[in-house]
ZAKE-201749 format. One record per residue (C-alpha): x, y, z. Coordinates in steps of 0.001 Angstrom, whole numbers, padded with zeros to 6 digits. Last residue first. Example, Ala and Ser with C-alpha at 12.3 -4.5 7.8 and 13.67 -1.06 7.14 Angstrom:
<c1:013670; c2:-001060; c3:007140>
<c1:012300; c2:-004500; c3:007800>
end
This chain:
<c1:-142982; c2:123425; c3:081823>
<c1:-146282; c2:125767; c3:082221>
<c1:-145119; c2:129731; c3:083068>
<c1:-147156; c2:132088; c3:084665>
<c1:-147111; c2:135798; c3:084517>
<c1:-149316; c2:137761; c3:087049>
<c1:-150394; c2:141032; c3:086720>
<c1:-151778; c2:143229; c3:089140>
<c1:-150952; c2:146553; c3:087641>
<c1:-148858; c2:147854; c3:090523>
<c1:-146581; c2:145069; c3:090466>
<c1:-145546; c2:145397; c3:094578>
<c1:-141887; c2:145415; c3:095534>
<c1:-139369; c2:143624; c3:092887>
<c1:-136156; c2:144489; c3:095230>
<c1:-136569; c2:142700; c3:098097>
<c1:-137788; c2:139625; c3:096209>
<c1:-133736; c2:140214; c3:094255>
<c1:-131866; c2:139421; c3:097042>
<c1:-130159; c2:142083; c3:099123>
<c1:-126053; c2:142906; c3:099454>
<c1:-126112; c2:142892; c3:095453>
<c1:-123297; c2:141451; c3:093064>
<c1:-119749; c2:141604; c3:092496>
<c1:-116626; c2:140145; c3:092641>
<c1:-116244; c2:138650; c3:088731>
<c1:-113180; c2:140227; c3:087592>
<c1:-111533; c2:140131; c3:091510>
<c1:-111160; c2:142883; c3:093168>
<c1:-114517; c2:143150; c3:095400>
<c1:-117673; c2:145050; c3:093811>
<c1:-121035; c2:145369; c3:096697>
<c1:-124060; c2:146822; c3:095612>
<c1:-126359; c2:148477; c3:098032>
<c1:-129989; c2:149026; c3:097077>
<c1:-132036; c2:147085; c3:100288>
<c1:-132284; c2:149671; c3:102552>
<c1:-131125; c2:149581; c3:106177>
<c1:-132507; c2:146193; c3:107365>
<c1:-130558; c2:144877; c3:104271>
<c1:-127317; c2:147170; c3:105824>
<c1:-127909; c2:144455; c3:109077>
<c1:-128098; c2:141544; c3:107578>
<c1:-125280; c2:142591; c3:105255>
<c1:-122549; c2:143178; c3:108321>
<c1:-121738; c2:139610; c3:110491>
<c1:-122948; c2:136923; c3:108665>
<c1:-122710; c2:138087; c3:104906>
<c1:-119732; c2:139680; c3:105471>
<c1:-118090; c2:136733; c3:106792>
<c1:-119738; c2:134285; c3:103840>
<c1:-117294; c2:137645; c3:102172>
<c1:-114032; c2:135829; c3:103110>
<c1:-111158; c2:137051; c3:104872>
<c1:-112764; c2:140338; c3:105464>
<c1:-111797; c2:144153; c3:104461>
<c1:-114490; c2:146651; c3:104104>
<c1:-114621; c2:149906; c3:102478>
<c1:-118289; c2:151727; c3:102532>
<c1:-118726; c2:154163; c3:099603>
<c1:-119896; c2:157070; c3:098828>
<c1:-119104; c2:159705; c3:101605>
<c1:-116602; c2:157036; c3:103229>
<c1:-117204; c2:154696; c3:105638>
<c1:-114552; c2:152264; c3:106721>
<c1:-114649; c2:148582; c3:107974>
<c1:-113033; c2:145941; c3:109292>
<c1:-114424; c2:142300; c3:109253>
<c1:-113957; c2:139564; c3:111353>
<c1:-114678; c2:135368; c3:111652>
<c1:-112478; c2:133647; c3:114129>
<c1:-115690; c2:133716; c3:116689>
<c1:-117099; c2:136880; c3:115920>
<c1:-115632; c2:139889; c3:115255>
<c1:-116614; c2:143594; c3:113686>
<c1:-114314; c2:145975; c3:113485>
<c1:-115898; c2:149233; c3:112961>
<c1:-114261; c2:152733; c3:111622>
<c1:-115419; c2:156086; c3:111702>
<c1:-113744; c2:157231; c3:114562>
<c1:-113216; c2:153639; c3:116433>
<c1:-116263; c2:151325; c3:117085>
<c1:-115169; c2:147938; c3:118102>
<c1:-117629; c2:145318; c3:117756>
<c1:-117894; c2:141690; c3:119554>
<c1:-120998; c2:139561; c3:118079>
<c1:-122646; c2:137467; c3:120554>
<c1:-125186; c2:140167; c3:121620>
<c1:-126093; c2:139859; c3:117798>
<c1:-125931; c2:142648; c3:116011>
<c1:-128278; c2:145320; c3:114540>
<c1:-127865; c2:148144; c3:116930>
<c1:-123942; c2:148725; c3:116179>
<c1:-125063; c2:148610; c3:111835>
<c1:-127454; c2:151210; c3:112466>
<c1:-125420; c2:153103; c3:114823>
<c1:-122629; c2:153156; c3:112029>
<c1:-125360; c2:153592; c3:109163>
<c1:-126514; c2:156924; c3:110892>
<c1:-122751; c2:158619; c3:112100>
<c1:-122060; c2:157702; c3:108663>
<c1:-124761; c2:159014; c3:105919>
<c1:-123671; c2:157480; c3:102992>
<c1:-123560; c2:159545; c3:100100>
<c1:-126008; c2:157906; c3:097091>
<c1:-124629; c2:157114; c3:093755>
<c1:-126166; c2:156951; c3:090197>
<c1:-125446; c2:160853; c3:090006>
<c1:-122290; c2:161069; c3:091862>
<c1:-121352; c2:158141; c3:089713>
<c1:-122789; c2:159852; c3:086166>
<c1:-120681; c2:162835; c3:087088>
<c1:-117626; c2:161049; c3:087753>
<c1:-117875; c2:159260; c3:084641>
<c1:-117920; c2:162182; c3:082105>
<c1:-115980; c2:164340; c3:084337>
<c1:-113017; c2:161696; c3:083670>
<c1:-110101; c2:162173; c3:086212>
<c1:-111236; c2:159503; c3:088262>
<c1:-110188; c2:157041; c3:085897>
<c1:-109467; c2:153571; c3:087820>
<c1:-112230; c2:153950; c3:090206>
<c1:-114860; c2:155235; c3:087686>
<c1:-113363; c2:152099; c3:085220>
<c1:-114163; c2:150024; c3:088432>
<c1:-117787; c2:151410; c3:088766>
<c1:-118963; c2:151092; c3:085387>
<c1:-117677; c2:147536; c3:085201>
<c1:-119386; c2:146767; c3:088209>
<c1:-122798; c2:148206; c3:086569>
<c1:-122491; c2:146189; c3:083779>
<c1:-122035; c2:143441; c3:085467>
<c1:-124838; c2:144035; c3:087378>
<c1:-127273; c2:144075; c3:084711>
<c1:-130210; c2:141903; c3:086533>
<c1:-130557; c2:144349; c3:089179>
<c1:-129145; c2:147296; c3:086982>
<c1:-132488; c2:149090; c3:086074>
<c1:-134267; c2:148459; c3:089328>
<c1:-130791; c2:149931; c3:091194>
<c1:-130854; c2:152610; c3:089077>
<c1:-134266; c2:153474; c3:089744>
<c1:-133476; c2:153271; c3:093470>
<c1:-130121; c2:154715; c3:093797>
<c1:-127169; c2:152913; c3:094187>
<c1:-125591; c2:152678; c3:097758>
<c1:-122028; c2:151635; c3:097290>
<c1:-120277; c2:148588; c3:099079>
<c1:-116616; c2:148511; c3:098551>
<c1:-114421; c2:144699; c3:099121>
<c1:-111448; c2:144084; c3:100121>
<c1:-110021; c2:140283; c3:100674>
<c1:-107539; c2:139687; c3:103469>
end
């Protein structure tokens, strides 16, 4: 099985990073692989929201499918449907998940955390494992001046 960590970024960051996510998952596995350094723990408790679990685990329980199967047990969900399942633990900043593929994840558990908010970012352990839970129309919201680029090709 695959693992996979979703984080909650923060708004701003999230705008900033959108199209920069690379640089964002490289942030986050050199925070992973040197926690000792106060330079980068600070900027990931600062980039980072806490998750607040008793909330996103009736979030995610409400937003299934009566078809989907789900086991809730102390913090942990295991979520099955068919011969597709996902496990998964919440921590204060990050949600841990374990799937054989993440089209499984994207079926059973992001439709639900994009009804949530839209600013999670998902890294798995492979070099290029990353992107966003929500596309990026979620993410533009309104241009407050109006303006309208257009492009003839």
């Amino acid at each position: 099985m695959n693992h996979y960590s979703i984080y909650w970024i923060k708004e701003e960051f999230a705008r900033f990073f959108y199209f920069r996510s690379d640089i964002l998952c490289r942030f986050i596995k050199s925070y992973h692989h040197q926690q000792n350094r106060e330079d980068l723990e600070k900027q990931f408790q600062y980039i980072t929201m806490d998750l607040p679990e008793n909330l996103l685990l009736s979030h995610i329980l409400e937003n299934q499918s009566s078809h989907v199967m789900v086991e809730n047990n102390e913090g942990s969900l295991a979520i099955r449907e068919g011969t597709r399942n996902i496990s998964l633990h919440i921590e204060q900043k990050r949600i841990n998940f374990r799937g054989d593929i993440i089209n499984d994840a994207e079926d059973l558990l992001f439709p639900a955390l994009r009804l949530y908010q839209p600013y999670f970012f998902v890294v798995g352990e492979a070099e290029n494992d990353f992107g966003w839970v929500s596309p990026v129309l979620q993410l533009k919201g309104n241009d407050k001046a109006g303006q309208v680029l257009y492009s003839y090709l």
